[in-house]
N, C-alpha and C positions, 0 to 999 in steps of 0.2 A: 647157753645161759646168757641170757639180758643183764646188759649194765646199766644200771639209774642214776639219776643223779639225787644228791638227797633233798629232800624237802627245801622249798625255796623259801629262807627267811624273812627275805623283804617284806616290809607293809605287811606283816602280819598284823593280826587284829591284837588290839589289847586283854582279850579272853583268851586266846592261845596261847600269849607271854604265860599267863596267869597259871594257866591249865598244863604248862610244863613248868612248873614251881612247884604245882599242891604234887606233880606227879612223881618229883623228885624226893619230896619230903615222904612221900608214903613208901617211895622205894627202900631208903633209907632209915624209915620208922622214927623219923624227927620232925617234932613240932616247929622247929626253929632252923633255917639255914643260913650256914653262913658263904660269902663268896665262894670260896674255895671248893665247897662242898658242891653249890652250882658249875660252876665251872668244867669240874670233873665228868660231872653225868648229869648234865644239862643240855639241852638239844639248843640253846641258846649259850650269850657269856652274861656273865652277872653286869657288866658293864653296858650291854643294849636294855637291860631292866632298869639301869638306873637312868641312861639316856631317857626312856620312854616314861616313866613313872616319876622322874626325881630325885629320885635314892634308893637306895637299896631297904632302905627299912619300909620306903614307903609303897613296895611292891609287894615284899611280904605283907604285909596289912591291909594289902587290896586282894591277896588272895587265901586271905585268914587265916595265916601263920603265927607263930608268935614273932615278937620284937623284942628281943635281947638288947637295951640301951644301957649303954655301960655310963657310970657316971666317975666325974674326977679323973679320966686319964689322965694317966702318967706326962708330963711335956715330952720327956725323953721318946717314948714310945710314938707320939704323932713325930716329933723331928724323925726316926729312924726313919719311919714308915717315906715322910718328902722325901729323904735322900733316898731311899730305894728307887721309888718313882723317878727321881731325877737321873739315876745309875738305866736304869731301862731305857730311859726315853737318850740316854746320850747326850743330856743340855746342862748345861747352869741356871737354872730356871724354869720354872712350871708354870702352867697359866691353871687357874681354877678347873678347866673345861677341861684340861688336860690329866688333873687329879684326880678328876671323879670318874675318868674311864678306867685308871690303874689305879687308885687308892684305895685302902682299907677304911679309912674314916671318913667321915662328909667334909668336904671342904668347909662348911658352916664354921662346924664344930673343933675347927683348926684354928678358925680365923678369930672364933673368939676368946678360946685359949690364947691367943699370943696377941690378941688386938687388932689385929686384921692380919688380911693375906701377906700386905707385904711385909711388917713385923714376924710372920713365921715363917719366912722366905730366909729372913736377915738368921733368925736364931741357927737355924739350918745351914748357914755356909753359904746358901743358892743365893744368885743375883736378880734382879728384876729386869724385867724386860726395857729394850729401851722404848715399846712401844706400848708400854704403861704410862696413865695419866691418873691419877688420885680424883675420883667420884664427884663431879660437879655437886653441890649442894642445893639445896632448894633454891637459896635466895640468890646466888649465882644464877640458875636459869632463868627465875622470874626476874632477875634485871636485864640480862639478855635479852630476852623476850622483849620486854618492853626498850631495850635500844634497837631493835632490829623494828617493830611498828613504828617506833618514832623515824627513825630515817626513811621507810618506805609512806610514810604517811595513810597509813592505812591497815587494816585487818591481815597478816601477813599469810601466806601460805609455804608448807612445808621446804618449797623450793627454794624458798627465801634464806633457807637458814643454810646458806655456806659460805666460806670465807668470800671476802673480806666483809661480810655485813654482820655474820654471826660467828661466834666464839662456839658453838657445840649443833652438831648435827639435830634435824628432827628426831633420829633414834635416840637420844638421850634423854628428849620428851615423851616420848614413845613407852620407852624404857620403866619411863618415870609415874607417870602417869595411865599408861595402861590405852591409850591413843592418842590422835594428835589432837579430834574433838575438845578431850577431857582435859588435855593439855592448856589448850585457851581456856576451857571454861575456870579450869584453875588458879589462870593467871589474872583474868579478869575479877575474878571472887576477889582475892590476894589484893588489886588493885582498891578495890571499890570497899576494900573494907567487909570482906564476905556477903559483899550484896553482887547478885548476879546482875550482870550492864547488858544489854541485847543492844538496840544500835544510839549513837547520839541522838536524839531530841530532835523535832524537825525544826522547831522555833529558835530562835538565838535567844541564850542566856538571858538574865538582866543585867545593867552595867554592874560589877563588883562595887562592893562597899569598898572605900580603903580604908584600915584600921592604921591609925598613928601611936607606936609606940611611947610615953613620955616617961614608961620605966622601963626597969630593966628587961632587955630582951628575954624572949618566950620562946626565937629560937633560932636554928643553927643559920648561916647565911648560904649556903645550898641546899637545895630541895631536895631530897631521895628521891629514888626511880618511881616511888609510887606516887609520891606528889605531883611528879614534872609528869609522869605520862595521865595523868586527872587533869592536870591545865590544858595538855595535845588537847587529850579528849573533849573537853569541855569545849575548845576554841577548834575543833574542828583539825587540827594538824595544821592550822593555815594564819601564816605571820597576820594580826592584827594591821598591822602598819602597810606591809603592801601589799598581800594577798596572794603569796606563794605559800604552796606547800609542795611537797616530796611527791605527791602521790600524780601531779603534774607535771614537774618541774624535780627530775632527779636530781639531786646531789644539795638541795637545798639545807639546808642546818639550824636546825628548830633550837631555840633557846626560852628558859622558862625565867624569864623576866619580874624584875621588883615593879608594881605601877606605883607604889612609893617607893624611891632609890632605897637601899641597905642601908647607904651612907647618912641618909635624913632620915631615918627610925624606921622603914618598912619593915615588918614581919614577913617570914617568908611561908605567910600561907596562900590557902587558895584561892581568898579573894583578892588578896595585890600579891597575884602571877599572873601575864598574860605570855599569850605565844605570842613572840617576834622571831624572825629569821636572823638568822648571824649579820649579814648586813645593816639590817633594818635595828640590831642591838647597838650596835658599834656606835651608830649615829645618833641613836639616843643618850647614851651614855649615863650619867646618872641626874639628866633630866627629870621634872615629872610634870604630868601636861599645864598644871597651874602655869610652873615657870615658864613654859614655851607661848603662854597668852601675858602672860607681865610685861 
């Protein structure tokens, strides 16, 4: 008698998963499976179905089972359930990835029971990891973004984005937005006021108008990241006054300048900002060209 080994799991096709589910459920004469039930007399675990599918409800529904979704659980019962998980696994802590290969609920469906992951981490007794960071926000990464172009003076690429120039990995953009393409195209939109920018203008600008405020101010006296990175862009990344930029000359430091000073009523928009380099600001000070010809 010949010993086999049994059928090799790996890289199975997503029709196989499938095709040992509907197999289990006719075995067992149920329209509806639950884990436990797979697990038992499953040629698979319920946990590489939810790996490969998403969830467990959502591999039943790919192989036209039913979906039992219970609604209004109990808090008590998801808490039990983390601490089991946490008793298996031998930690003070679970990571999502880590729930949904041994949980009974969806990590989703935890998170917005208690308000997120780490809020039914806390109700649970379990501690957070230390290698937990709370979910950059959009307008976190689109100013990011636009401080890592502005130092590099230029279109940046994904390399770009690690300490010390950038605060969050390209996977976070990735993440976010579904590539890194989509990621600038995003950030660009964002920037320009959801008009898509392709490259600066081959002509130079026309001189800005300066507007003199004589009443009361219109608005703050620093520009947001979307303002200062629309004057880079417009001036090319490149100081007005001596003709550095970042993208020549690393470690230069782009500043988004009043060309009427704050202090004599300049508004801080678009048309009195220009790019000066840190040097080239300093020396101006709160000059404005009138004065340097009187």
């Amino acid at each position: 008698m010949r010993y086999e080994l049994d059928p090799e799991n790996r890289n199975c096709k997503d029709a196989v998963l499938l095709d040992d589910l509907r197999h289990v459920a006719i075995r067992l004469s149920k329209s509806c499976l639950t884990k436990d039930d797979y697990d038992e007399h499953g040629r698979f675990c319920a946990a590489t179905m939810q790996k490969r599918f998403g969830s467990w409800n959502k591999a039943l529904e790919l192989s036209g089972l039913a979906v039992e979704k219970r609604k209004s659980i109990p808090h008590k019962e998801l808490l039990d359930d983390l601490k089991r998980v946490a008793e298996l696994l031998a930690t003070e802590t679970i990571s999502t990835l880590s729930y949904r290969s041994l949980g009974k609920f969806s990590d989703v469906t935890i998170a917005r029971a208690f308000g997120s992951w780490v809020k039914a981490l806390a109700a649970a007794g379990l501690s957070v990891s230390p290698a937990w960071r709370p979910k950059a926000t959009e307008e976190e990464l689109l100013s990011n973004m636009a401080s890592v172009w502005e130092k590099i003076g230029k279109q940046p690429k994904e390399r770009d984005f690690r300490p010390p120039l950038s605060r969050f990995s390209p996977d976070a953009y990735v993440r976010r937005y579904g590539s890194w393409r989509k990621a600038l195209e995003h950030f660009v939109a964002a920037a320009n006021g959801d008009r898509i920018h392709s490259e600066p203008e081959t002509e130079p600008a026309p001189p800005p108008t300066i507007p003199i405020s004589e009443n009361k101010r219109r608005t703050s006296r620093e520009p947001g990241w979307r303002l200062r990175f629309l004057v880079f862009l417009r001036d090319r990344f490149t100081c007005k006054s001596c003709g550095k930029t970042p993208a020549l000359d690393p470690g230069t430091q782009l500043h988004a300048d009043h060309i009427l000073p704050w202090s004599k009523g300049g508004e801080t928009i678009l048309e009195n900002l220009q790019t000066l380099c840190h040097q080239c600001n300093i020396g101006k000070g709160d000059l404005f060209m009138n004065d340097e010809k009187d």
